[in-house]
C-alpha positions as CSV (number, residue, x, y, z in Angstrom):
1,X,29.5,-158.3,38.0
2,X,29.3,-154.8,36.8
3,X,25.6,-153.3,36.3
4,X,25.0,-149.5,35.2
5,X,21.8,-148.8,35.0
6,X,19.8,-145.4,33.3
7,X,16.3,-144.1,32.3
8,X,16.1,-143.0,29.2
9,X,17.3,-139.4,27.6
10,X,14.4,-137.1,28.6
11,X,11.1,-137.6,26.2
12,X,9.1,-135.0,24.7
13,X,6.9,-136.4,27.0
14,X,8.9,-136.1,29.6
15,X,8.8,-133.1,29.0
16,X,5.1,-132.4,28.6
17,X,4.6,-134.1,32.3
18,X,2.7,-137.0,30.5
19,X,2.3,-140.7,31.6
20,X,3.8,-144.0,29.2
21,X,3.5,-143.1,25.7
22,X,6.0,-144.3,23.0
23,X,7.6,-140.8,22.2
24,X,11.0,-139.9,20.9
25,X,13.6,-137.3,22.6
26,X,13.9,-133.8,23.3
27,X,16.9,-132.2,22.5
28,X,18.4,-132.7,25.8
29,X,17.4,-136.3,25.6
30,X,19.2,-136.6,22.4
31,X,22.7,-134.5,24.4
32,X,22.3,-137.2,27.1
33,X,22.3,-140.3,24.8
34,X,25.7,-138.2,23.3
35,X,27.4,-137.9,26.6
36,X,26.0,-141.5,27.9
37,X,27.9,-143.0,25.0
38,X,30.9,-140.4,25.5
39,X,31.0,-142.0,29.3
40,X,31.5,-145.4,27.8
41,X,33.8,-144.3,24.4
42,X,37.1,-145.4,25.7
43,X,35.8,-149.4,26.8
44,X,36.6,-151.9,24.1
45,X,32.9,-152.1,22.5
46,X,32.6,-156.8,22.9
47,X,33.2,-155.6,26.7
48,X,29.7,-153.8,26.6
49,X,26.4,-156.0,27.4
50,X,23.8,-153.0,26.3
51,X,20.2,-153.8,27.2
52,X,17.3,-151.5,26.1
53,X,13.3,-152.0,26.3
54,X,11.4,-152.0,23.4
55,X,10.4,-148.4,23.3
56,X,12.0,-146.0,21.0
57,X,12.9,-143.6,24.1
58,X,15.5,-146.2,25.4
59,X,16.6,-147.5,21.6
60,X,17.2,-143.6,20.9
61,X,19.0,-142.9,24.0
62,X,21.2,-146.1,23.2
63,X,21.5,-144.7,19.4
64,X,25.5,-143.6,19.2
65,X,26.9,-147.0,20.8
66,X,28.2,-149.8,17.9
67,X,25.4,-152.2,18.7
68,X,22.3,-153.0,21.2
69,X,22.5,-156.3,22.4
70,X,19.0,-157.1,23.8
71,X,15.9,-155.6,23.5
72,X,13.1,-156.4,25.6
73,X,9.5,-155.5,26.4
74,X,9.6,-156.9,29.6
75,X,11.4,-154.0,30.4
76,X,9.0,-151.3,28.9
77,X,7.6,-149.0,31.5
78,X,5.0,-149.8,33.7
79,X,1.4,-150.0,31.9
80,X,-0.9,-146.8,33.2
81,X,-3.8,-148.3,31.2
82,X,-6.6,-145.5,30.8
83,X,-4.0,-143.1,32.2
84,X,-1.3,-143.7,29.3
85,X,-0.9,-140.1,27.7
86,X,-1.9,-138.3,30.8
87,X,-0.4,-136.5,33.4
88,X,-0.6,-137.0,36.8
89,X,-2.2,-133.6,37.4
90,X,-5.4,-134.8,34.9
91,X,-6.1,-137.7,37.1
92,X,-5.9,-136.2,40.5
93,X,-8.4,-133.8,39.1
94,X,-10.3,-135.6,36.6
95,X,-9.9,-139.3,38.8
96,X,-9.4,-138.4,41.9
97,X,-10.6,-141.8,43.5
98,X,-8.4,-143.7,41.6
99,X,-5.5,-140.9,42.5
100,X,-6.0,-141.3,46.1
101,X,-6.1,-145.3,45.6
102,X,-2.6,-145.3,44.3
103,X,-1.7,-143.1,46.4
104,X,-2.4,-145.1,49.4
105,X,-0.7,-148.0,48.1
106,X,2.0,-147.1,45.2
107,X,3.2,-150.6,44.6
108,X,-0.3,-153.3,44.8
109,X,-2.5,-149.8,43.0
110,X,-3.3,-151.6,39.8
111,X,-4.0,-149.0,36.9
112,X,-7.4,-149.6,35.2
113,X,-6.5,-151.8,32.2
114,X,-3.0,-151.3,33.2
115,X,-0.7,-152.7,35.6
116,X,0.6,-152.5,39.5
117,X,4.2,-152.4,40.6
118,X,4.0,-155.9,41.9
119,X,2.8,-157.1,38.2
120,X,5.7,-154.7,37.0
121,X,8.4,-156.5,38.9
122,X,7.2,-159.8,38.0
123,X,8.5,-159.0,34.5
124,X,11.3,-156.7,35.3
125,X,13.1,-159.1,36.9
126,X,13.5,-161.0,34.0
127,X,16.2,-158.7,33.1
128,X,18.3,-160.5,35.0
129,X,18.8,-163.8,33.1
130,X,20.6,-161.2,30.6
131,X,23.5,-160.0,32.5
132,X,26.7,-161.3,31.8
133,X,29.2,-161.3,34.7
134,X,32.4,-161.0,32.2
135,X,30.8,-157.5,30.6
136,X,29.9,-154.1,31.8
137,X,26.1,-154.6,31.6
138,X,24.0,-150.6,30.7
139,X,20.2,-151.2,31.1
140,X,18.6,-148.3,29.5
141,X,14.9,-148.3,30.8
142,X,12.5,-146.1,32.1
143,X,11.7,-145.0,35.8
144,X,9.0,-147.6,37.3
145,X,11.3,-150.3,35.8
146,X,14.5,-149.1,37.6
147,X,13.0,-148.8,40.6
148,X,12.5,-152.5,40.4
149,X,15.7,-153.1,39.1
150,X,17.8,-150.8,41.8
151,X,15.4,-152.1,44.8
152,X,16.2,-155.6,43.8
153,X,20.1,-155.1,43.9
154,X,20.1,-152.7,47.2
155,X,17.3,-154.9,49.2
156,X,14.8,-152.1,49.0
157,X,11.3,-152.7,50.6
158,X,8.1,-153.4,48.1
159,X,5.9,-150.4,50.0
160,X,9.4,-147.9,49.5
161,X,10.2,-148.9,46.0
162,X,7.9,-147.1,44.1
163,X,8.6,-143.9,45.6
164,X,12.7,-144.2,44.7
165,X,13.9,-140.9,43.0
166,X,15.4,-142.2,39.4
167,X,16.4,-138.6,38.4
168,X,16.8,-138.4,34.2
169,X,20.3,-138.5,32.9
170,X,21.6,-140.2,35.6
171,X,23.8,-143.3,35.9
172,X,23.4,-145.7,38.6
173,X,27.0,-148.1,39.3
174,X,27.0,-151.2,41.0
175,X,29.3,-153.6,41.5
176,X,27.6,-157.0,42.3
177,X,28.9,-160.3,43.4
178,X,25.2,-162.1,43.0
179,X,22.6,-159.7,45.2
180,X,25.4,-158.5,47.2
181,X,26.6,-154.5,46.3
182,X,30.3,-154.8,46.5
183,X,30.6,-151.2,45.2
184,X,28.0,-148.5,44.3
185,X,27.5,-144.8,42.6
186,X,25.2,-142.3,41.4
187,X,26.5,-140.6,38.3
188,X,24.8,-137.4,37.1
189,X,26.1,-137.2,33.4
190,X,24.0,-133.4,32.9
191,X,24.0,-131.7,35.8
192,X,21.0,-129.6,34.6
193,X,17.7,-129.8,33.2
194,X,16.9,-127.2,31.0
């Protein structure tokens, strides 16, 4: 089985540093759902198996391919809860107990009113069930989730997952035969941020 799998193009709130949210692209975001589809162009569109979360982020980075087949919100990005719309710098300074608790332990750290990495890959997984082993499957998600996703094909260990670097405009290749990598890649499809 074939699986690519991508974060979405970068967010405006990517690029204001902020947690979750449900914000569109920026205008690199938008060149990297371009060149994600231009990467694809030449494979016969019925081959394709494209999966996206529910948030407009992935949908928008998915926007220039013929069709999406799934979308899901089991694949939305983890829940920060009271932290959703903030950056990371505002809770180390505003929260710093709760900072230092997630610090210590990334992946069981549940976010007040939000969710843990263990409660995230519960529902991540799901994902799964979807792929079809006679398509080229592209999961278009968001970082948290695709740490779940890439630690589940490659074997990675709960306490390491969470700290996995998903870079942005990135594509991730495996070739599966069930759990087992046959064949991987990293693919940086823009080489800079800017």
């Amino acid at each position: 089985m074939i699986v690519y799998l991508t974060r979405h193009g970068q967010s405006i709130y990517n690029v204001k540093k902020l947690l979750g949210g449900d914000s569109g692209l920026s205008d690199l975001g938008v060149k990297y759902s371009e060149e994600l589809f231009n990467f694809f162009k030449d494979t016969d569109p019925d081959k394709i198996n494209l999966i996206t979360s529910n948030m407009i982020r992935t949908k928008l980075t998915a926007k220039f391919f013929p069709k999406i087949n799934y979308s899901f919100s089991f694949i939305n990005e983890i829940n920060a809860g009271i932290f959703e719309k903030m950056s990371t710098n505002h809770t180390m300074i505003n929260n710093p107990e709760e900072y230092n608790k997630r610090k210590k332990d990334k992946f069981n750290y549940v976010y007040p009113k939000g969710e843990s990495y263990k409660m995230l890959q519960k529902r991540a997984l799901q994902v799964l069930d979807y792929l079809k082993e006679d398509k080229i499957n592209i999961i278009i998600c968001h970082n948290a989730v695709l740490r779940v996703i890439y630690s589940y094909f490659n074997n990675i260990p709960n306490d390491q997952m969470p700290h996995l670097d998903i870079p942005l405009h990135t594509l991730f290749y495996l070739k599966t035969n069930g759990r087992t990598i046959i064949e991987k890649n990293k693919i940086k499809i823009i080489k800079r941020l800017g």
